[in-house]
RODO-924770 format. One record per residue: residue number from 0; x, y, z of N, C-alpha, C in turn; residue in three letters. Coordinates in pm, 1 decimal. Atoms other than C-alpha are relative to their C-alpha. Layout:
<sites>
+-----+----------+----------+----------+----------+----------+----------+----------+----------+----------+-----+
!   k !      n.X !      n.Y !      n.Z !     ca.X !     ca.Y !     ca.Z !      c.X !      c.Y !      c.Z !   r !
+-----+----------+----------+----------+----------+----------+----------+----------+----------+----------+-----+
! NUM !        X !        Y !        Z !        X !        Y !        Z !        X !        Y !        Z ! ALA !
...
+-----+----------+----------+----------+----------+----------+----------+----------+----------+----------+-----+
</sites>
This chain:
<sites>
+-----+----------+----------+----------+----------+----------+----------+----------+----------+----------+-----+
!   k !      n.X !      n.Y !      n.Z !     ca.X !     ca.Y !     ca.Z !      c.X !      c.Y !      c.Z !   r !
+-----+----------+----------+----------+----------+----------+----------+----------+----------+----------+-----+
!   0 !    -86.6 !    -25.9 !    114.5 !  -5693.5 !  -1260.4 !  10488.2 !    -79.2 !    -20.3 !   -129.6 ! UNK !
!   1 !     77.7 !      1.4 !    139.0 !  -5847.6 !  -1184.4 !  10109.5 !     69.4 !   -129.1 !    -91.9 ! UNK !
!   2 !      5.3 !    116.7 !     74.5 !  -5864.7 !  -1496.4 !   9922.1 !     74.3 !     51.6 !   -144.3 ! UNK !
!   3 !    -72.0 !    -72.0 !    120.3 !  -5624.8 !  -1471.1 !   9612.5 !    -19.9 !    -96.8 !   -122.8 ! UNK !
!   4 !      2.3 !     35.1 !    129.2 !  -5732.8 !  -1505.8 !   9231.7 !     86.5 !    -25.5 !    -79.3 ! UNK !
!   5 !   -119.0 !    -36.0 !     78.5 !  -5496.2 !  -1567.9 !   9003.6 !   -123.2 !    -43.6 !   -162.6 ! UNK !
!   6 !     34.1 !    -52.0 !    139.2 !  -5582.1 !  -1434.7 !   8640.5 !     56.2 !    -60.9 !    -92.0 ! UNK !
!   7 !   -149.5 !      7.5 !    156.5 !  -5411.2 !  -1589.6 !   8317.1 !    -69.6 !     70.5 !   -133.6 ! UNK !
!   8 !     80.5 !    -78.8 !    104.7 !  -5542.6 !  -1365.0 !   8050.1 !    100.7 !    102.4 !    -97.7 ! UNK !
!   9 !    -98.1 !   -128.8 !     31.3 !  -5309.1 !  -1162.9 !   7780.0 !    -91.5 !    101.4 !    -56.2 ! UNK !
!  10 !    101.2 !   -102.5 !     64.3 !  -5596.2 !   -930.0 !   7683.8 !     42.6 !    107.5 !    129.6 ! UNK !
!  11 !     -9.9 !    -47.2 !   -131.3 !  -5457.7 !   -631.1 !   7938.4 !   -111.7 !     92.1 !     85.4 ! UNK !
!  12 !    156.8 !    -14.2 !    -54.4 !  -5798.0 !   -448.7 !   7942.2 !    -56.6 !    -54.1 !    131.0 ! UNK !
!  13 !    103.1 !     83.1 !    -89.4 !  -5971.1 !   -757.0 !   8070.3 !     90.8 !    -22.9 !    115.2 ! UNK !
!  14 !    -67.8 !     63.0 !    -98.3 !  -5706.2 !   -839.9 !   8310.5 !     21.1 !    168.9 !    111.2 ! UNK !
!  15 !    -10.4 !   -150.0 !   -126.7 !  -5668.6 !   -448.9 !   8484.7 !   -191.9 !      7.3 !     23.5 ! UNK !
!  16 !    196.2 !    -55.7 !    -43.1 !  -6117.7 !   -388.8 !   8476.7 !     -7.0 !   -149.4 !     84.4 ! UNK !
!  17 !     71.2 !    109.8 !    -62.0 !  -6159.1 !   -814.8 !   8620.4 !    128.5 !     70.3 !    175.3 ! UNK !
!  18 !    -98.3 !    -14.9 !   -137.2 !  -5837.7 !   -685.3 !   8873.2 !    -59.7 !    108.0 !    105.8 ! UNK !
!  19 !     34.7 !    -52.2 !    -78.2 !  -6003.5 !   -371.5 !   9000.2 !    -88.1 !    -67.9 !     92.7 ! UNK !
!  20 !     93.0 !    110.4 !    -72.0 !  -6344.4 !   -566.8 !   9019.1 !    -20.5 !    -65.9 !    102.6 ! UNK !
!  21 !     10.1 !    100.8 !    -57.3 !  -6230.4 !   -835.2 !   9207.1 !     59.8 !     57.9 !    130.2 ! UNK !
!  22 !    -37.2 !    -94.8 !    -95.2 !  -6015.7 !   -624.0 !   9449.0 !   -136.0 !     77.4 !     58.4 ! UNK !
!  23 !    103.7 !    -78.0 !    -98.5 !  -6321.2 !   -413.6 !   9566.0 !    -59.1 !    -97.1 !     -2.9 ! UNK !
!  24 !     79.0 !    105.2 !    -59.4 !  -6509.5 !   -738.1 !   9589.1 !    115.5 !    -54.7 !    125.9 ! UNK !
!  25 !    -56.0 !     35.1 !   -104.0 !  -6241.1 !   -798.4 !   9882.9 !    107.1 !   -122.7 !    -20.7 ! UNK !
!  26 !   -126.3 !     96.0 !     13.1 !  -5992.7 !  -1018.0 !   9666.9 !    111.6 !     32.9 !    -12.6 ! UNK !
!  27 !   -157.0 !    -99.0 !     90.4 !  -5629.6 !   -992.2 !   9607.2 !     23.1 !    -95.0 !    -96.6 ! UNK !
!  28 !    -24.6 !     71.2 !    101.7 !  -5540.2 !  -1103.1 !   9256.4 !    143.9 !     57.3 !    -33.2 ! UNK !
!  29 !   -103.5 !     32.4 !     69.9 !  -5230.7 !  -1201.8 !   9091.4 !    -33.8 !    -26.6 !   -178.1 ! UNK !
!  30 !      9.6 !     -6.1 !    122.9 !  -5198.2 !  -1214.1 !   8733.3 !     96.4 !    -16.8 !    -84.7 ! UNK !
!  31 !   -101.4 !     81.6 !     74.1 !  -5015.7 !  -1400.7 !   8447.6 !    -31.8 !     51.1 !   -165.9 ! UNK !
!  32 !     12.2 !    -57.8 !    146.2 !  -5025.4 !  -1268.9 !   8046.7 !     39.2 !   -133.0 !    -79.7 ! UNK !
!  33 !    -55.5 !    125.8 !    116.2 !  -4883.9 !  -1632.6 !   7911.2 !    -72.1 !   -138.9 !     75.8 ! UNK !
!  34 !     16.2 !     97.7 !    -80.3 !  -4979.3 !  -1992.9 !   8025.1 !    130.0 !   -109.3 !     36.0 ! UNK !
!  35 !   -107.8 !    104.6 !    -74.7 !  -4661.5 !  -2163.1 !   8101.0 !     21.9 !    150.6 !    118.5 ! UNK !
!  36 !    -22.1 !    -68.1 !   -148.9 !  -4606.7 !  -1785.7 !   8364.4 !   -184.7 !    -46.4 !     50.9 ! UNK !
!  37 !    193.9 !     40.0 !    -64.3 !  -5016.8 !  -1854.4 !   8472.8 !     22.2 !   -206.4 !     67.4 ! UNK !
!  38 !      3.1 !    157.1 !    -46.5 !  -4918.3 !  -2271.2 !   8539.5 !    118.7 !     23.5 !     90.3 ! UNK !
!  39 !   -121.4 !     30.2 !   -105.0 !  -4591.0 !  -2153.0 !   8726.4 !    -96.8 !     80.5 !    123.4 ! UNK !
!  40 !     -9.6 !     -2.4 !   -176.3 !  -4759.6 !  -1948.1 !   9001.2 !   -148.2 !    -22.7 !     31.9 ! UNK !
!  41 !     61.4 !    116.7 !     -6.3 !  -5039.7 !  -2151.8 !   8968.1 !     46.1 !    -98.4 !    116.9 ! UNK !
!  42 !    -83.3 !    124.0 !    -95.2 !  -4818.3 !  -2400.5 !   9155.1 !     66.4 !     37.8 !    108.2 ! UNK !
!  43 !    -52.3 !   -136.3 !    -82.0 !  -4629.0 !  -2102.4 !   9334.0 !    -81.3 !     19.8 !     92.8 ! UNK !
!  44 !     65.4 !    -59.2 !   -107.4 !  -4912.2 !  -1942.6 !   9480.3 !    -91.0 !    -83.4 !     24.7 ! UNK !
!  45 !    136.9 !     82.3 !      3.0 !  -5191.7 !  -2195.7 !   9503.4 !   -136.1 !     97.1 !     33.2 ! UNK !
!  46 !    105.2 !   -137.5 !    -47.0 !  -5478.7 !  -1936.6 !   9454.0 !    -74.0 !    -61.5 !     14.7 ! UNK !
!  47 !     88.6 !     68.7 !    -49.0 !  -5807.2 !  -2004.4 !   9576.6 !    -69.6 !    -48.7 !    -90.8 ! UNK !
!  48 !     82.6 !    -35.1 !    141.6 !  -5961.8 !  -1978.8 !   9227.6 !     97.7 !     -3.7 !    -62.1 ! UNK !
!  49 !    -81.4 !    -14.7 !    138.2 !  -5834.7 !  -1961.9 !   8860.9 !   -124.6 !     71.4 !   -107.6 ! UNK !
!  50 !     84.0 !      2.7 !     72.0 !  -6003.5 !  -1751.2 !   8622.9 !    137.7 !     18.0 !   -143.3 ! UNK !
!  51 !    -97.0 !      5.1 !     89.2 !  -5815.9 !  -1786.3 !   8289.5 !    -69.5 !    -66.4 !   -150.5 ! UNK !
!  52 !     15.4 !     -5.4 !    105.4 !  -5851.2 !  -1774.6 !   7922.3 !     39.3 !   -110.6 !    -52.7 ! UNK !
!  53 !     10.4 !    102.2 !     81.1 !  -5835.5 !  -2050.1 !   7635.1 !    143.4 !     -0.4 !    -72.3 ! UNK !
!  54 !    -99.6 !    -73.2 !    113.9 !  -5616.5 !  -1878.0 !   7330.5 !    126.6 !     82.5 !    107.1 ! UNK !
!  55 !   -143.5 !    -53.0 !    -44.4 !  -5283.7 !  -1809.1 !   7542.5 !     94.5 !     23.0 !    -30.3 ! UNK !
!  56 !   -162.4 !    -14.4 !     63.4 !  -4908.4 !  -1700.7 !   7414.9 !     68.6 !   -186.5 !    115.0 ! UNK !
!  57 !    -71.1 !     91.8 !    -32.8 !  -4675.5 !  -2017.4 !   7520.2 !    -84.0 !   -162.1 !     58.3 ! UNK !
!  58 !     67.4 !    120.2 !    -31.6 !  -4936.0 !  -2293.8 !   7656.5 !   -130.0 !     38.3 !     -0.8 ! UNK !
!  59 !    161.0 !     15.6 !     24.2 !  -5294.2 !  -2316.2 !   7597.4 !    -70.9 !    -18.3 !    120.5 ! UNK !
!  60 !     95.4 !     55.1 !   -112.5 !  -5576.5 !  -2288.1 !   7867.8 !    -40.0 !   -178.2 !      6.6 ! UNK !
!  61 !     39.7 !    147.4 !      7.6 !  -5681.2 !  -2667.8 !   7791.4 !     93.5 !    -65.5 !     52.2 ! UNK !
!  62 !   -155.8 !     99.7 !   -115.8 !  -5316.2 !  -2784.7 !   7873.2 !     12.8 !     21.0 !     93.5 ! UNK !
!  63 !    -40.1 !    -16.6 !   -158.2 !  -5291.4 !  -2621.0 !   8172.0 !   -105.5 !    -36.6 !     84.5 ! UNK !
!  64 !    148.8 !    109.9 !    -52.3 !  -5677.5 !  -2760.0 !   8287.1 !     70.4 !   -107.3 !     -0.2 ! UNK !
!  65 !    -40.9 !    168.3 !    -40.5 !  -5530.8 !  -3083.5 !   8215.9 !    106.3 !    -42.9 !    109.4 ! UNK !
!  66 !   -141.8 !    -11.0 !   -102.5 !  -5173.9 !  -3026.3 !   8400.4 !    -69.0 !      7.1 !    116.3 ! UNK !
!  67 !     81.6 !    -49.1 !   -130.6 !  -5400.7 !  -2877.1 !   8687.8 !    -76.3 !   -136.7 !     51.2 ! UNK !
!  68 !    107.6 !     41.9 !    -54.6 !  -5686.2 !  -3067.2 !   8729.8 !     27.6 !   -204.5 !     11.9 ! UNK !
!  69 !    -90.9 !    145.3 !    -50.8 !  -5454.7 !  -3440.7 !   8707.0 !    109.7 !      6.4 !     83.9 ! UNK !
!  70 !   -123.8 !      8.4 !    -48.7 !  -5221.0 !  -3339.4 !   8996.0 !   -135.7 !     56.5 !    115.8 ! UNK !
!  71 !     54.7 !     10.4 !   -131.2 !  -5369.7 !  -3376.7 !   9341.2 !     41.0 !    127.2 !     72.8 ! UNK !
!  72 !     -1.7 !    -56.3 !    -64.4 !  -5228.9 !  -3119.4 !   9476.6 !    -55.4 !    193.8 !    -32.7 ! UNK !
!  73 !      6.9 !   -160.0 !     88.1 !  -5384.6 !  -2816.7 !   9212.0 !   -147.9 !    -40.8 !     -6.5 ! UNK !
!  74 !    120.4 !     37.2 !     54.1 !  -5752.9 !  -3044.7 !   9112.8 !    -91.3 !     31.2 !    115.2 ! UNK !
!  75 !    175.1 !    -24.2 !    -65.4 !  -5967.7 !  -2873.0 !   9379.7 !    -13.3 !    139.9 !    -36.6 ! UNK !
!  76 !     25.0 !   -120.2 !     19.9 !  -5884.9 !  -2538.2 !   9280.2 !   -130.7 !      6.0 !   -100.0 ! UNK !
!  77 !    106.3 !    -60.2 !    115.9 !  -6202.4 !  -2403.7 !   9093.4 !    111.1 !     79.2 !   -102.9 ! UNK !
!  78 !    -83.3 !    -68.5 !    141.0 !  -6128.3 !  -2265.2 !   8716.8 !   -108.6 !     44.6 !    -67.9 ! UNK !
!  79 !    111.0 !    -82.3 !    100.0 !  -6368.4 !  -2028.3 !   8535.0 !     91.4 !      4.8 !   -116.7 ! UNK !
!  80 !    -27.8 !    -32.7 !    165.2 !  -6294.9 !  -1998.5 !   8161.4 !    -67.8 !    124.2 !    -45.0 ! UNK !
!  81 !     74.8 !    -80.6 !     25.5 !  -6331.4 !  -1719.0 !   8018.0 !     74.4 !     55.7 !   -150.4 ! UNK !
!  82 !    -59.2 !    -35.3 !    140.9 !  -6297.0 !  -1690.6 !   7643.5 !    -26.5 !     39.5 !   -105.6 ! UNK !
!  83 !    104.6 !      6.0 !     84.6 !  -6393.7 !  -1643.8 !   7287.1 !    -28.7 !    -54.2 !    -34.9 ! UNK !
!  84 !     -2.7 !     92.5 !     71.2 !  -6418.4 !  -1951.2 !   7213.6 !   -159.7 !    -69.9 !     67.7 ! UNK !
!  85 !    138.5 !     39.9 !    -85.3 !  -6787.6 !  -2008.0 !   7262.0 !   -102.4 !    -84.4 !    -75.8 ! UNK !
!  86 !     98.4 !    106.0 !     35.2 !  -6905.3 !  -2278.8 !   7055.5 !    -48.2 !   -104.8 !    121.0 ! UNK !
!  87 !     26.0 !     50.5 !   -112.9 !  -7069.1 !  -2529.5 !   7254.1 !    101.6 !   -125.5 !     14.2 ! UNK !
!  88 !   -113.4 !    113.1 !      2.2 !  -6807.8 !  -2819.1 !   7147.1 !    143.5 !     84.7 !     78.4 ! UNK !
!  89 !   -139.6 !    -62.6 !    -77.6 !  -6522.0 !  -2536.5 !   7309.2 !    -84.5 !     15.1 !     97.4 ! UNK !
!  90 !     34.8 !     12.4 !   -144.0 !  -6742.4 !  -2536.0 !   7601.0 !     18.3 !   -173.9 !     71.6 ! UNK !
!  91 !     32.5 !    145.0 !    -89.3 !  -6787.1 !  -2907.0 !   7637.8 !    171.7 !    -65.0 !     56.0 ! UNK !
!  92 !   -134.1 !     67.1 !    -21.5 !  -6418.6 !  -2994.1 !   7602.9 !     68.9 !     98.0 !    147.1 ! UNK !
!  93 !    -46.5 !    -56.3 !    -84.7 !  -6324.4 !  -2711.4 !   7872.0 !    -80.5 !    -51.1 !    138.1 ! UNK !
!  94 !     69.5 !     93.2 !   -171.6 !  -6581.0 !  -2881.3 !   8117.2 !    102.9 !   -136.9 !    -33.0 ! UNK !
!  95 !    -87.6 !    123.9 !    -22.1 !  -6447.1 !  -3223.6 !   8022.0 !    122.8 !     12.2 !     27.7 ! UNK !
!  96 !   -142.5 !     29.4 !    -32.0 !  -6082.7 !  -3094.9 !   8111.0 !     24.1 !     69.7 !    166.2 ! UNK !
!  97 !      4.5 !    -23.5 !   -111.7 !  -6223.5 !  -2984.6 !   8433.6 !    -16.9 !    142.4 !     45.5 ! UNK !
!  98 !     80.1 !   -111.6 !    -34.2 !  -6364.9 !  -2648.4 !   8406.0 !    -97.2 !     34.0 !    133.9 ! UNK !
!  99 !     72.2 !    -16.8 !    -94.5 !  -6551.9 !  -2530.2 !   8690.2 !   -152.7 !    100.5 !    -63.6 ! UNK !
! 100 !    151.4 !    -81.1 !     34.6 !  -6764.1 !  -2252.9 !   8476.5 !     93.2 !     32.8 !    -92.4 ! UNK !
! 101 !    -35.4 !     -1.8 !    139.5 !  -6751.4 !  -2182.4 !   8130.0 !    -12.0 !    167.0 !    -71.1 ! UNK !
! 102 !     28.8 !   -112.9 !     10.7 !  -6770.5 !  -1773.7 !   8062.3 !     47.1 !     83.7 !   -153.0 ! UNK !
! 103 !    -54.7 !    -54.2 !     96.2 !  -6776.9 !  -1659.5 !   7698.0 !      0.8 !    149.4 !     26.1 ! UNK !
! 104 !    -21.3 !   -192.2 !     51.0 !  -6621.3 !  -1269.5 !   7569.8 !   -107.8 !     14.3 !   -122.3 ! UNK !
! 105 !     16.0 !    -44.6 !   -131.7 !  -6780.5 !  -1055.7 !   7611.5 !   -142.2 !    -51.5 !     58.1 ! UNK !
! 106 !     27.2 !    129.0 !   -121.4 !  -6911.1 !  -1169.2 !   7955.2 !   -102.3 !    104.4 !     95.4 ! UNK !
! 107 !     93.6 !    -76.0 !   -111.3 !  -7173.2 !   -991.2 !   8241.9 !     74.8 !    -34.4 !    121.4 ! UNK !
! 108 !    -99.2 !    -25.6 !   -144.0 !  -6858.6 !   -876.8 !   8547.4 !    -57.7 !    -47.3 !     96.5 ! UNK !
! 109 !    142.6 !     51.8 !   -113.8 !  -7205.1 !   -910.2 !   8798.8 !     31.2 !   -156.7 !     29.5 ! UNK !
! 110 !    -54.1 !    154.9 !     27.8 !  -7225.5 !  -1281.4 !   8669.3 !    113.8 !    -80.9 !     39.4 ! UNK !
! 111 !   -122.3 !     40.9 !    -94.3 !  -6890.5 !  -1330.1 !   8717.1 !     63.3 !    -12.7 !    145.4 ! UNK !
! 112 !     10.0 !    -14.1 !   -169.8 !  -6859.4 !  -1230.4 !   9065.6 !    -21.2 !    -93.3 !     47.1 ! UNK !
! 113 !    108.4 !     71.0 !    -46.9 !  -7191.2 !  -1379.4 !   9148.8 !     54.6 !   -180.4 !     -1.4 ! UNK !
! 114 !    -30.6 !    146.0 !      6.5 !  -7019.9 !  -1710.2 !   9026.9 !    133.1 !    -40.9 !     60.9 ! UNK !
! 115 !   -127.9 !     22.7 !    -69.3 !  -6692.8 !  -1662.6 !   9208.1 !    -20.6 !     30.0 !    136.8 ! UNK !
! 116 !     24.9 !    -15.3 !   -144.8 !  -6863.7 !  -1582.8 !   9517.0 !    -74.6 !   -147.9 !     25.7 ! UNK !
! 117 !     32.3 !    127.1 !     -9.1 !  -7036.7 !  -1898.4 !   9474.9 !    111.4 !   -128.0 !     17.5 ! UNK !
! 118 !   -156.3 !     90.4 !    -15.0 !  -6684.4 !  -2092.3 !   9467.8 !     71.0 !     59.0 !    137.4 ! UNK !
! 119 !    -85.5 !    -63.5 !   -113.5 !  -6543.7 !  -1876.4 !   9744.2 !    -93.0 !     56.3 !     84.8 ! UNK !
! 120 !     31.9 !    -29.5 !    -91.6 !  -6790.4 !  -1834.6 !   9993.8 !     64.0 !     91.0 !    115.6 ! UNK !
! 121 !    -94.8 !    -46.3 !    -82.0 !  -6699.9 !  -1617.9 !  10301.8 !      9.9 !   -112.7 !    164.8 ! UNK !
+-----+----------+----------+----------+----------+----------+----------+----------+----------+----------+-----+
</sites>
């Protein structure tokens, strides 16, 4: 069974080109446009992965790292970031809230993969 991503991203671009992507890399992804819908099936679906943005409508990537990554039953999921927020102080605080990989816009898809195949082995 294909290991399932879940997306939180309201950019719809990035969220249909990372959806094909990841689909012909042999995933099935789910996908959220806000972060309080991205933290509900978050909890819903328990995907294998999280790749998800910073700057969200209704809850902020950072809150939902924190919500996530202090509840035992969400803190092993891996979480790529992937944002514009690419100073290195908005990188450090997204590792310190339990980032797994830090991916500023715009980003190298390859890279991305390459680093989600590294989290999701087959």
């Amino acid at each position: 069974m294909a290991k399932k991503i879940l997306i939180i991203e309201d950019e719809e671009p990035i969220v249909r080109m990372l959806t094909i992507r990841l689909e012909a890399s042999g995933y099935q992804v789910i996908s959220a446009n806000d972060g309080q819908k991205g933290l509900n099936l978050a909890r819903e679906e328990q995907p294998a992965l999280i790749i998800m943005d910073i700057m969200l409508p209704s809850l902020n990537g950072y809150h939902i790292m924190r919500i996530l990554k202090f509840d035992n039953r969400y803190k092993s999921i891996p979480i790529i970031v992937l944002t514009a927020k690419g100073l290195e102080e908005d990188k450090k605080l997204g590792m310190d809230l339990g980032a797994d990989a830090y991916f500023g816009k715009p980003f190298d898809s390859d890279k991305l993969v390459e680093k989600i195949n590294e989290f999701l082995p087959d």
